[in-house]
PATOR-684742 format. One record per residue: residue number from 1; residue in one letter; x, y negated, z negated of N, C-alpha, C in turn. Coordinates in steps of 0.05 Angstrom, whole numbers, always signed. Atoms other than C-alpha are relative to their C-alpha. Layout:
% residues N
<node><seq>NUM</seq><type>A</type><n_xx>X</n_xx><n_yy>Y</n_yy><n_zz>Z</n_zz><ca_xx>X</ca_xx><ca_yy>Y</ca_yy><ca_zz>Z</ca_zz><c_xx>X</c_xx><c_yy>Y</c_yy><c_zz>Z</c_zz></node>
...
***
This chain:
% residues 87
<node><seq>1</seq><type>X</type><n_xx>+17</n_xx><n_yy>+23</n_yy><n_zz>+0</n_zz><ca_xx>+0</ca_xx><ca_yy>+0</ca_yy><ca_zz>+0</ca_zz><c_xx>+18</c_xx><c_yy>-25</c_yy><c_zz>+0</c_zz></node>
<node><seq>2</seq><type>X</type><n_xx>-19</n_xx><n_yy>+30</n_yy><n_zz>+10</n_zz><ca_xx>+27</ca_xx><ca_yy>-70</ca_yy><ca_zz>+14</ca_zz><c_xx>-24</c_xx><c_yy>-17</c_yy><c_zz>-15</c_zz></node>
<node><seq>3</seq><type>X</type><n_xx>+12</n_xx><n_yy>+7</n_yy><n_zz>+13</n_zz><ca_xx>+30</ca_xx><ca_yy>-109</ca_yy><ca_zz>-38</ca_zz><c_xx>-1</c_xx><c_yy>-38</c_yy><c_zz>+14</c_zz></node>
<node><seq>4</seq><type>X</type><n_xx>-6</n_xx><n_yy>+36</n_yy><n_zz>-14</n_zz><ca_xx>+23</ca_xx><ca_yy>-196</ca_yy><ca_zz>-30</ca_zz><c_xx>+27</c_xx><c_yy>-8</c_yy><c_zz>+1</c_zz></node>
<node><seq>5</seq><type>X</type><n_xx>-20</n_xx><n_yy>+3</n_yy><n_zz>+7</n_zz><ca_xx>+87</ca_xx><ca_yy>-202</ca_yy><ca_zz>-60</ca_zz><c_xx>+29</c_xx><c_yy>+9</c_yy><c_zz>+32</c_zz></node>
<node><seq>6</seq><type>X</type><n_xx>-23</n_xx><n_yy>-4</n_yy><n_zz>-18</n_zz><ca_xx>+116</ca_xx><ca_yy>-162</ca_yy><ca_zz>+0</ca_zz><c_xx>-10</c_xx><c_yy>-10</c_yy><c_zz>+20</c_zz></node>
<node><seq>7</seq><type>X</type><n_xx>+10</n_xx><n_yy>+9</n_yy><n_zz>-35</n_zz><ca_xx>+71</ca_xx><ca_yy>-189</ca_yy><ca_zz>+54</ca_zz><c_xx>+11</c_xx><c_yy>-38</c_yy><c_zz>+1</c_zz></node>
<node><seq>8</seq><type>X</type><n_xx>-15</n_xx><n_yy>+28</n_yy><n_zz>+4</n_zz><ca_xx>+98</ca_xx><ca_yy>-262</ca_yy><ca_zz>+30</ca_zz><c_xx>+30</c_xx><c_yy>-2</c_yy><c_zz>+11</c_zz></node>
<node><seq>9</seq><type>X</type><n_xx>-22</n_xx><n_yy>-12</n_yy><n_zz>-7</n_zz><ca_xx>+165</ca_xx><ca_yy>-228</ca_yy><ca_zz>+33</ca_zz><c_xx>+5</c_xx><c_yy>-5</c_yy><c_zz>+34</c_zz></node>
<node><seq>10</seq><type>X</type><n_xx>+4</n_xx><n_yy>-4</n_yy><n_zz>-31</n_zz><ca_xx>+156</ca_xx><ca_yy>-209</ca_yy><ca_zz>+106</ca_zz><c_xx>+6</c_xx><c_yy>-24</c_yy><c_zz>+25</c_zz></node>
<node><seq>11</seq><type>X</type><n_xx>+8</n_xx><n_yy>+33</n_yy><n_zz>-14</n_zz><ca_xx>+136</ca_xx><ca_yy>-284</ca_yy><ca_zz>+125</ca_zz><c_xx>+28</c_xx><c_yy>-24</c_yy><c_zz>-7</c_zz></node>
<node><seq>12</seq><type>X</type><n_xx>-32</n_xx><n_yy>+12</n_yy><n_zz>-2</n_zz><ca_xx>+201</ca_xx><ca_yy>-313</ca_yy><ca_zz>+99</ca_zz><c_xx>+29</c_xx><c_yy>+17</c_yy><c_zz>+10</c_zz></node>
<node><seq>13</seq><type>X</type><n_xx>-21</n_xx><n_yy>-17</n_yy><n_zz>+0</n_zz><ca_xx>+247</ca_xx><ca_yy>-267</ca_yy><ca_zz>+127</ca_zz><c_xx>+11</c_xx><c_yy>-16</c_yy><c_zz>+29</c_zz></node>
<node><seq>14</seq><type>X</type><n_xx>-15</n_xx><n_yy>+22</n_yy><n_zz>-21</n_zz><ca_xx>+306</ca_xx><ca_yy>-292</ca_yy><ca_zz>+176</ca_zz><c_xx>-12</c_xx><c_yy>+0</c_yy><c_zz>+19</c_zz></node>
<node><seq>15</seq><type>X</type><n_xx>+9</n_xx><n_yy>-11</n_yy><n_zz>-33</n_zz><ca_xx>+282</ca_xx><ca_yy>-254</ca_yy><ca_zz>+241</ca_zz><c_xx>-21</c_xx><c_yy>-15</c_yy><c_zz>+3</c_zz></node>
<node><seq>16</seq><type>X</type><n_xx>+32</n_xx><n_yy>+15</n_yy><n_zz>-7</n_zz><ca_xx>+210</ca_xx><ca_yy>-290</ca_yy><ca_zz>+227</ca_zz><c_xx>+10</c_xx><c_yy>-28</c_yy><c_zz>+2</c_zz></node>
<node><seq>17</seq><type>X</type><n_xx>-8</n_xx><n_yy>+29</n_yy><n_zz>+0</n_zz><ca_xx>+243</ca_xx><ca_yy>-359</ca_yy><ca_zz>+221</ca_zz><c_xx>+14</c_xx><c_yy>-9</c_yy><c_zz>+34</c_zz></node>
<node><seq>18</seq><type>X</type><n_xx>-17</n_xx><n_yy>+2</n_yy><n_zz>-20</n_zz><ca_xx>+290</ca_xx><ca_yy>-347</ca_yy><ca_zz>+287</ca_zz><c_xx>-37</c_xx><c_yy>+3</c_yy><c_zz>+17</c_zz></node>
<node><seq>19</seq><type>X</type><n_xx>+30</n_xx><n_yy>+9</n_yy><n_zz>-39</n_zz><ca_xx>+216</ca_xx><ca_yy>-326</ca_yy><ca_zz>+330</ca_zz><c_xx>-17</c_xx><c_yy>-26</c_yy><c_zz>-4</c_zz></node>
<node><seq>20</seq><type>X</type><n_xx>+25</n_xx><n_yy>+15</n_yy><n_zz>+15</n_zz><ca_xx>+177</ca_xx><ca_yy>-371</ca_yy><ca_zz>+294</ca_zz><c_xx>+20</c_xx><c_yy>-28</c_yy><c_zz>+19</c_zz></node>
<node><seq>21</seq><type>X</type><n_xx>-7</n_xx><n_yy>+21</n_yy><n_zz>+0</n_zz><ca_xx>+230</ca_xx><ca_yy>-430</ca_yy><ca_zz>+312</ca_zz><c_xx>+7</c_xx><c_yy>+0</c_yy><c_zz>+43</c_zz></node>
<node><seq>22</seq><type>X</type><n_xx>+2</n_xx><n_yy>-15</n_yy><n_zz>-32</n_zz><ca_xx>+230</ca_xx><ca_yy>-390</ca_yy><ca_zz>+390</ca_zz><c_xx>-23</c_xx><c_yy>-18</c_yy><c_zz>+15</c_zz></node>
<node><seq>23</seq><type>X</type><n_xx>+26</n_xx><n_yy>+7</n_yy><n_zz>-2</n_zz><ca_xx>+153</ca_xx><ca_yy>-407</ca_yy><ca_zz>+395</ca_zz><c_xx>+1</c_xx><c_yy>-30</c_yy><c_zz>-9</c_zz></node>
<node><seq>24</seq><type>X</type><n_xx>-2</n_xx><n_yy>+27</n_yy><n_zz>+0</n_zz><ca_xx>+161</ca_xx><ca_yy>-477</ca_yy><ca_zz>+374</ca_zz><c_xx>+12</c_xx><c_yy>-15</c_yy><c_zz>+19</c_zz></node>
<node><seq>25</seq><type>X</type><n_xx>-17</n_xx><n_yy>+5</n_yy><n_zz>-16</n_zz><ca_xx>+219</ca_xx><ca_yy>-489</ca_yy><ca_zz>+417</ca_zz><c_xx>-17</c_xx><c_yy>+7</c_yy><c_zz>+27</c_zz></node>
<node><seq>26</seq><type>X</type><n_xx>+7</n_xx><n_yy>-15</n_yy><n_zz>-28</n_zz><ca_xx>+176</ca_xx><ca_yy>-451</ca_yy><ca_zz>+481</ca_zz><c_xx>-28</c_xx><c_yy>-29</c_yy><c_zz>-7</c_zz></node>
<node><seq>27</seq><type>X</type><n_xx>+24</n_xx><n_yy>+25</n_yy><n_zz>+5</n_zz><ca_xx>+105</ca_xx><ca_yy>-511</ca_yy><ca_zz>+454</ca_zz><c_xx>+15</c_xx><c_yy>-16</c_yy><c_zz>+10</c_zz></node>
<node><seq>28</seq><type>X</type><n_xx>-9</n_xx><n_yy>+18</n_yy><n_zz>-4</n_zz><ca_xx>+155</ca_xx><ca_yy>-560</ca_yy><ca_zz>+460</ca_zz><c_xx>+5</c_xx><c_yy>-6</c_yy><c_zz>+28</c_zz></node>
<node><seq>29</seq><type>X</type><n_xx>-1</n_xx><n_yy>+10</n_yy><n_zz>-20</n_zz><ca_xx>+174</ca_xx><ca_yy>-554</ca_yy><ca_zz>+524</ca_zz><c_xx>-15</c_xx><c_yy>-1</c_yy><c_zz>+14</c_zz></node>
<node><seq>30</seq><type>X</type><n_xx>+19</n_xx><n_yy>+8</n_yy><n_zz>-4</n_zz><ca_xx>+111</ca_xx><ca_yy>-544</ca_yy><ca_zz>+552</ca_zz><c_xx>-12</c_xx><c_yy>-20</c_yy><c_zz>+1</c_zz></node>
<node><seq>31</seq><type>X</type><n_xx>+14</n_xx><n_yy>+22</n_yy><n_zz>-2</n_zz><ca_xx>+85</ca_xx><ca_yy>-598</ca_yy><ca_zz>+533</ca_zz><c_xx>+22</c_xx><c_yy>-28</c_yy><c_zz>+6</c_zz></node>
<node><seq>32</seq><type>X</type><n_xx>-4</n_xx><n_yy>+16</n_yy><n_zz>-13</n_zz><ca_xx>+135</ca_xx><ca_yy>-641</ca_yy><ca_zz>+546</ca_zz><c_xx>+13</c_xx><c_yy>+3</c_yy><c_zz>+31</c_zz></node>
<node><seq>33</seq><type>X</type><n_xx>+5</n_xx><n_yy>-4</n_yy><n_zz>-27</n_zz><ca_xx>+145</ca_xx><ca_yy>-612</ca_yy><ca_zz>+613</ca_zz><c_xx>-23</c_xx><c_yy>-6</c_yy><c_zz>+17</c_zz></node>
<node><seq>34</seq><type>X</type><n_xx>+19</n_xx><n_yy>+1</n_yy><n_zz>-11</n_zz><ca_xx>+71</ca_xx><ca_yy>-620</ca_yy><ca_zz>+623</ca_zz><c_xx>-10</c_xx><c_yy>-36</c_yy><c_zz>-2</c_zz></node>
<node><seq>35</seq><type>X</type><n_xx>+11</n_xx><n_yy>+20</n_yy><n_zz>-8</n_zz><ca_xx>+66</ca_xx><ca_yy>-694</ca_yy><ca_zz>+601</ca_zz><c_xx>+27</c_xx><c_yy>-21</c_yy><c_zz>+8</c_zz></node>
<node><seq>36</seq><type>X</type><n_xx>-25</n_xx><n_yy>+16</n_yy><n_zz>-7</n_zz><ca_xx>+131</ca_xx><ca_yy>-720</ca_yy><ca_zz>+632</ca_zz><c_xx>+3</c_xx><c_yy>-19</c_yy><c_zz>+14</c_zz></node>
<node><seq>37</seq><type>X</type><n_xx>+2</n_xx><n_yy>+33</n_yy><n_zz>-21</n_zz><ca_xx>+135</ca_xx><ca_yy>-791</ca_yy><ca_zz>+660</ca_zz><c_xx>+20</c_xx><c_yy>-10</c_yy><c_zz>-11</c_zz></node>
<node><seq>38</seq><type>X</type><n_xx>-15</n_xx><n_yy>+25</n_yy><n_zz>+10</n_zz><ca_xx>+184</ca_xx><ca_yy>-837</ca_yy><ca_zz>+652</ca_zz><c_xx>-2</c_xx><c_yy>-35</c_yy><c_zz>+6</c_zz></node>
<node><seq>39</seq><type>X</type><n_xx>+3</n_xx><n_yy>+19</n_yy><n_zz>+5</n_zz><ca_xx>+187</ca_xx><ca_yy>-904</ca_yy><ca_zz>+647</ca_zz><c_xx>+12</c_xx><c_yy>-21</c_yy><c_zz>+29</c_zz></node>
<node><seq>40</seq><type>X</type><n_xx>-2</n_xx><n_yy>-3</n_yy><n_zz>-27</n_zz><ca_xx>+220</ca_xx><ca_yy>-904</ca_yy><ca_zz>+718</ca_zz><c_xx>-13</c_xx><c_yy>+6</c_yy><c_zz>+24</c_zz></node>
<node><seq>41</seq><type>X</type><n_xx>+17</n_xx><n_yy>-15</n_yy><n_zz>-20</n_zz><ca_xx>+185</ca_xx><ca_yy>-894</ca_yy><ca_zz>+779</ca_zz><c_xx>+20</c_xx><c_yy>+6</c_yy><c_zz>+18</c_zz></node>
<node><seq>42</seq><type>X</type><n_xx>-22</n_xx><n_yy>-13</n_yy><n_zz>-13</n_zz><ca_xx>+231</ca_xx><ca_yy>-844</ca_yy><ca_zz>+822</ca_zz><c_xx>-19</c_xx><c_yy>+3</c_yy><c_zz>+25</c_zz></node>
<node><seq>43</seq><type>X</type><n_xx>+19</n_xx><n_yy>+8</n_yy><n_zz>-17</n_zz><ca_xx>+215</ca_xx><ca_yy>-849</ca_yy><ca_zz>+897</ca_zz><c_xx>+26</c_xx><c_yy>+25</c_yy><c_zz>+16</c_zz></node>
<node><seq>44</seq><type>X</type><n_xx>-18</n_xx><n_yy>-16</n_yy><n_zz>-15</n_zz><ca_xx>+232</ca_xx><ca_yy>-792</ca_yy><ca_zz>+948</ca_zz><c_xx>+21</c_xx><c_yy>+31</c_yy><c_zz>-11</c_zz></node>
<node><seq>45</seq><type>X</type><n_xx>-7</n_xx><n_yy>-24</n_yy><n_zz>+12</n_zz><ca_xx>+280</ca_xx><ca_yy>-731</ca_yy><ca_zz>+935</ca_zz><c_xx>+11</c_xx><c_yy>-1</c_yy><c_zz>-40</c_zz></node>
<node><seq>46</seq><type>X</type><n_xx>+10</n_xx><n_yy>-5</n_yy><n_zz>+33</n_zz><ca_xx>+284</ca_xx><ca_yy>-757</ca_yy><ca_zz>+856</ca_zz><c_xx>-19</c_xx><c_yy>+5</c_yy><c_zz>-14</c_zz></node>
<node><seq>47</seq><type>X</type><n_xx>+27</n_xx><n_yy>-1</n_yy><n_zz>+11</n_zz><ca_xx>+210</ca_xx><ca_yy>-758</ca_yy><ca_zz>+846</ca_zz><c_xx>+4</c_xx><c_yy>+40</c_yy><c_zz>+7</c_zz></node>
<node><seq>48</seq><type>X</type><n_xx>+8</n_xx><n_yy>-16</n_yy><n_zz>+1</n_zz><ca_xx>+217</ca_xx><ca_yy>-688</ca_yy><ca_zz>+873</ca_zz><c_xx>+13</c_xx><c_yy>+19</c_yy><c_zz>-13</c_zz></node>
<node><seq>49</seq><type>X</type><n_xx>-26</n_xx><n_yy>-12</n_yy><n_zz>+17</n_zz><ca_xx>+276</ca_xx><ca_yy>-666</ca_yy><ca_zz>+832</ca_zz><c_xx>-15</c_xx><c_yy>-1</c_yy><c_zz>-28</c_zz></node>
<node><seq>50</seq><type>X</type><n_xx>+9</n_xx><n_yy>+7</n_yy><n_zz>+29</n_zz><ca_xx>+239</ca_xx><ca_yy>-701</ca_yy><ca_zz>+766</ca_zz><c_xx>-24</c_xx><c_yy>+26</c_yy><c_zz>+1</c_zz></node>
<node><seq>51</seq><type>X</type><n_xx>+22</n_xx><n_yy>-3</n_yy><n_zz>-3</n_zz><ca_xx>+174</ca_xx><ca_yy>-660</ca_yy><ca_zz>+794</ca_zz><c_xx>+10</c_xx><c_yy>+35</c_yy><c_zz>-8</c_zz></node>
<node><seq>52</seq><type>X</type><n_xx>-15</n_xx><n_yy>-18</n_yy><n_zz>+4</n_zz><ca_xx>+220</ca_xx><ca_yy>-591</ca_yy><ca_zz>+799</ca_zz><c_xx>+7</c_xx><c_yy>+7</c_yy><c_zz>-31</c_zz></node>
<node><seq>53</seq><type>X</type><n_xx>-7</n_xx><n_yy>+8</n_yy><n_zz>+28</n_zz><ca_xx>+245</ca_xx><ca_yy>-603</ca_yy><ca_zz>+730</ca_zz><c_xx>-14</c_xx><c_yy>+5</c_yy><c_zz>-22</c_zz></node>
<node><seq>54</seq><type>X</type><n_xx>+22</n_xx><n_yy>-17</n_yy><n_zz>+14</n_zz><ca_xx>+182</ca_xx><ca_yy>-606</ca_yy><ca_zz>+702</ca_zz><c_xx>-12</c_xx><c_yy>+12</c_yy><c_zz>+6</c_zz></node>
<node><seq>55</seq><type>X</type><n_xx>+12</n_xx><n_yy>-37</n_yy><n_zz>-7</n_zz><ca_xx>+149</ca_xx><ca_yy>-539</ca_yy><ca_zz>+728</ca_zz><c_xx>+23</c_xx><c_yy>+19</c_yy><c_zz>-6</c_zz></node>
<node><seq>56</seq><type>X</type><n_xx>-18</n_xx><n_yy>-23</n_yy><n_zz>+17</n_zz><ca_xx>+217</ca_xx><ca_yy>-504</ca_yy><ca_zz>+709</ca_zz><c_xx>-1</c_xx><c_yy>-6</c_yy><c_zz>-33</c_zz></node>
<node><seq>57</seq><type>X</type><n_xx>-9</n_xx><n_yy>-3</n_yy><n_zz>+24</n_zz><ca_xx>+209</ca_xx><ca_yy>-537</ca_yy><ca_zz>+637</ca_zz><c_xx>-26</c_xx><c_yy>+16</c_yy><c_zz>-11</c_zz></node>
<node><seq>58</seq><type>X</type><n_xx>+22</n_xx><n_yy>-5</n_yy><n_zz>+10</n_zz><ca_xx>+133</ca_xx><ca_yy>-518</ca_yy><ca_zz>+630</ca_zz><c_xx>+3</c_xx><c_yy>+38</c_yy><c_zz>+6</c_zz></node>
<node><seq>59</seq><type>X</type><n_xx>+1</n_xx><n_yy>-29</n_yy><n_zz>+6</n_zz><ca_xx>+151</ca_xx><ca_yy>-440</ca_yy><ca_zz>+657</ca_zz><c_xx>+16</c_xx><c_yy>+2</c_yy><c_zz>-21</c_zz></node>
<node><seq>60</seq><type>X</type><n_xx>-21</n_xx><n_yy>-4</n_yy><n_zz>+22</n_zz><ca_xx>+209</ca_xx><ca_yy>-441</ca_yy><ca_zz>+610</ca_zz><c_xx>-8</c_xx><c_yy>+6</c_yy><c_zz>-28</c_zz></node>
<node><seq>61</seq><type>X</type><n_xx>+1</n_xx><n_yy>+8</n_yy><n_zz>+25</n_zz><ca_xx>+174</ca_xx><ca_yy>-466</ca_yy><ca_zz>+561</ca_zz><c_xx>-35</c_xx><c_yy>+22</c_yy><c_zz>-5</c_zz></node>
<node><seq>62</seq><type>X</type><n_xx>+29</n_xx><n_yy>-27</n_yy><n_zz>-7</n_zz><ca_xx>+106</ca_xx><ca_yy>-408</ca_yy><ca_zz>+573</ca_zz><c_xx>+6</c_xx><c_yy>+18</c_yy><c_zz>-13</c_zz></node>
<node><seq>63</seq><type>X</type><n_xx>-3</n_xx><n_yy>-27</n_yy><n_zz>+2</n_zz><ca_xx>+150</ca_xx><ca_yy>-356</ca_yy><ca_zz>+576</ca_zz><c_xx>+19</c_xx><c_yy>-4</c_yy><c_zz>-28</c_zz></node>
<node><seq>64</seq><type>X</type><n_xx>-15</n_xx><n_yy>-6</n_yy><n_zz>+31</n_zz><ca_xx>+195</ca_xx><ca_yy>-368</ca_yy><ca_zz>+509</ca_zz><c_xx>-28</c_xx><c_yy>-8</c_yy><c_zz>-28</c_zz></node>
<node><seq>65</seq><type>X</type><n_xx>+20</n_xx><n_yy>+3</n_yy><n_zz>+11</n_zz><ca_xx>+122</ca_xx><ca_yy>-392</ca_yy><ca_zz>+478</ca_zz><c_xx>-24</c_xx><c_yy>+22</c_yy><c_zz>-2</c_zz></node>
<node><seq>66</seq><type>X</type><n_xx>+18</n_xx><n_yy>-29</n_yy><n_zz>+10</n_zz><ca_xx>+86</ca_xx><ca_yy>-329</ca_yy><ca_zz>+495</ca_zz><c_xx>+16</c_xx><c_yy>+29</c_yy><c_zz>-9</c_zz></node>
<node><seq>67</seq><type>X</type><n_xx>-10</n_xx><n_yy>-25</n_yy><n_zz>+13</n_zz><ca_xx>+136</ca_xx><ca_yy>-284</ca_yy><ca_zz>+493</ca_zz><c_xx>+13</c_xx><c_yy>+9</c_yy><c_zz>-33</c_zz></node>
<node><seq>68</seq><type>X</type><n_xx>-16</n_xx><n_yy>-2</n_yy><n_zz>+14</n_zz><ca_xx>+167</ca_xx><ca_yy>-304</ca_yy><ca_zz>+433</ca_zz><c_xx>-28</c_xx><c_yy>-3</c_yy><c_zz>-25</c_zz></node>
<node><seq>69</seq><type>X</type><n_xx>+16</n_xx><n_yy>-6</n_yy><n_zz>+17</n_zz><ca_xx>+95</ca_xx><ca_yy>-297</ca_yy><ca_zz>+395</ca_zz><c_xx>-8</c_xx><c_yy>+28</c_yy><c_zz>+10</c_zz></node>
<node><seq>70</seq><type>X</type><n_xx>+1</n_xx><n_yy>-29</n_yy><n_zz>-3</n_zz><ca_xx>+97</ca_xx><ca_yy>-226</ca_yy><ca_zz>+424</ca_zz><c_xx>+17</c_xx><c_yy>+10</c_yy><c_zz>-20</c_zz></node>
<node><seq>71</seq><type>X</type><n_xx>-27</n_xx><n_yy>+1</n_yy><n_zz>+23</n_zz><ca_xx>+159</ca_xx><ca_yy>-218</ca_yy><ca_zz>+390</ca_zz><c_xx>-3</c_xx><c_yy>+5</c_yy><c_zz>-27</c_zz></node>
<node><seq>72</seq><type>X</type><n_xx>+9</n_xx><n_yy>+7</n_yy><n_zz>+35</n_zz><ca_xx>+136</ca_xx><ca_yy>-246</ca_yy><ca_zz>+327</ca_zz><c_xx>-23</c_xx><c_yy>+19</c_yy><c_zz>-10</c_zz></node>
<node><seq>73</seq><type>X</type><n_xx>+20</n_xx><n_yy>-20</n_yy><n_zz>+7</n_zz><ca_xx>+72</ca_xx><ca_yy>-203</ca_yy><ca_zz>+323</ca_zz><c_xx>+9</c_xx><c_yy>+28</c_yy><c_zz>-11</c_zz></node>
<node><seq>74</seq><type>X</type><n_xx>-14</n_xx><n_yy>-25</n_yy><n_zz>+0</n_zz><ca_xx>+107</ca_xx><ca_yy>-142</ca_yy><ca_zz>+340</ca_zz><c_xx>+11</c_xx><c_yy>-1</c_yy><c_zz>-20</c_zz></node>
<node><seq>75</seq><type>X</type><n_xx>-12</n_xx><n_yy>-13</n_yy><n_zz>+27</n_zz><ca_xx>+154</ca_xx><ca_yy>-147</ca_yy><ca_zz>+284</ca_zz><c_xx>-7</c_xx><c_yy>-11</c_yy><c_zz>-25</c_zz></node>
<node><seq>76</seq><type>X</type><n_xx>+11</n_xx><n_yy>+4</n_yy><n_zz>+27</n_zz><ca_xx>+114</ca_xx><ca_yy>-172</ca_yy><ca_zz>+233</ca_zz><c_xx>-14</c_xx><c_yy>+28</c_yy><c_zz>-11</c_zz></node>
<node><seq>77</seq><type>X</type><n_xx>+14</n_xx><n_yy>-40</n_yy><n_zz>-1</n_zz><ca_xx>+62</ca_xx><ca_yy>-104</ca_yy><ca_zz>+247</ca_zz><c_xx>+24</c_xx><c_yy>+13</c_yy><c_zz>-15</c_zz></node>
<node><seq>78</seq><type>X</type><n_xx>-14</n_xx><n_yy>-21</n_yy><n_zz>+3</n_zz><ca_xx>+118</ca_xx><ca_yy>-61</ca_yy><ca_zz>+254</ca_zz><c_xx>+22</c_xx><c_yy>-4</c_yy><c_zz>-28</c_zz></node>
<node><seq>79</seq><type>X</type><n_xx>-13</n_xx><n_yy>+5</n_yy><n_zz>+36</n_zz><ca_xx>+164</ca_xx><ca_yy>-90</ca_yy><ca_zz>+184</ca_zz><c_xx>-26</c_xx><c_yy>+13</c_yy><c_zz>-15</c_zz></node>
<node><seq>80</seq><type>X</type><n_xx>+14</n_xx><n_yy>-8</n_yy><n_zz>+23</n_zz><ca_xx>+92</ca_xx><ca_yy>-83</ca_yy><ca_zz>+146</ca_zz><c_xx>-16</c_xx><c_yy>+27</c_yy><c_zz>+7</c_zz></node>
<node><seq>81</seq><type>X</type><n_xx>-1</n_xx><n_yy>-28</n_yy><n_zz>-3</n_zz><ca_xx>+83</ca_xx><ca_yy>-13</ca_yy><ca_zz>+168</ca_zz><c_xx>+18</c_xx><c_yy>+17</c_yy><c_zz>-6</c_zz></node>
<node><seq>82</seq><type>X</type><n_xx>-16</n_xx><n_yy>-6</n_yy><n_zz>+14</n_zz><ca_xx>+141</ca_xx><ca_yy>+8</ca_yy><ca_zz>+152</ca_zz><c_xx>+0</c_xx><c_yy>+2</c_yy><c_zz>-27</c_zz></node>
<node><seq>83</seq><type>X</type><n_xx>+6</n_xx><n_yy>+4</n_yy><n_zz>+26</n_zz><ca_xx>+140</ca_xx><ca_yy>-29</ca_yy><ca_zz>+85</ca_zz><c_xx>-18</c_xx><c_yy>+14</c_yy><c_zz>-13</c_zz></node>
<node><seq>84</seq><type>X</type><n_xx>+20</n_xx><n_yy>-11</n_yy><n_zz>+12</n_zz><ca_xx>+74</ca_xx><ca_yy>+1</ca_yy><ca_zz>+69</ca_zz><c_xx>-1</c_xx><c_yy>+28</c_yy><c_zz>+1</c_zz></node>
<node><seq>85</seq><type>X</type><n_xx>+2</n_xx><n_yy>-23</n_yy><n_zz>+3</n_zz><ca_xx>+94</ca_xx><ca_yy>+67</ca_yy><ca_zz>+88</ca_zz><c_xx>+23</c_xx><c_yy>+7</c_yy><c_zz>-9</c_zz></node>
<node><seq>86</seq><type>X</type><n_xx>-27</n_xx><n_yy>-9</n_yy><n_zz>+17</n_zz><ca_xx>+158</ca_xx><ca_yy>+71</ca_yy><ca_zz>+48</ca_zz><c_xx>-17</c_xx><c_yy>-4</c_yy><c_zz>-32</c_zz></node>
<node><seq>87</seq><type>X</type><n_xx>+19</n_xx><n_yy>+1</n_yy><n_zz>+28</n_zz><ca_xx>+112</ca_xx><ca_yy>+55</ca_yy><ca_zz>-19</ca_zz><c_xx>-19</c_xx><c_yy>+21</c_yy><c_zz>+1</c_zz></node>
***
């Protein structure tokens, strides 16, 4: 049986801090890939470089944002399965 004590446990542990800080890092760029303007207006092959830029930061930022709450799921489950089946 898990107890709270270990499911608290679980939630501070390094590996959860490194995906946890994965998934933040993957929001972030998303969104600022998705609301990217500057304060410049780029005309021609910069506008399409700035435009490039952001669609590589918003997949970037998808795939380390979903994958990295795959990640996190997965080994949260699989730690408190474990845990609960070593007690």
């Amino acid at each position: 049986m898990l107890r709270a004590r270990d499911a608290i446990g679980l939630l501070f542990d390094r590996e959860v801090a490194k995906l946890a800080a994965v998934v933040a890092i993957g929001w972030w760029m998303c969104w600022t890939g998705a609301t990217s303007g500057s304060w410049i207006e780029f005309t021609g092959a910069m506008r399409g470089i700035e435009d490039l830029l952001s669609m590589l930061a918003v997949l970037v930022g998808a795939t380390l944002a979903f994958g990295g709450t795959l990640a996190l799921m997965v080994k949260l489950m699989y730690d408190a399965v474990a845990l609960a089946n070593a007690n």
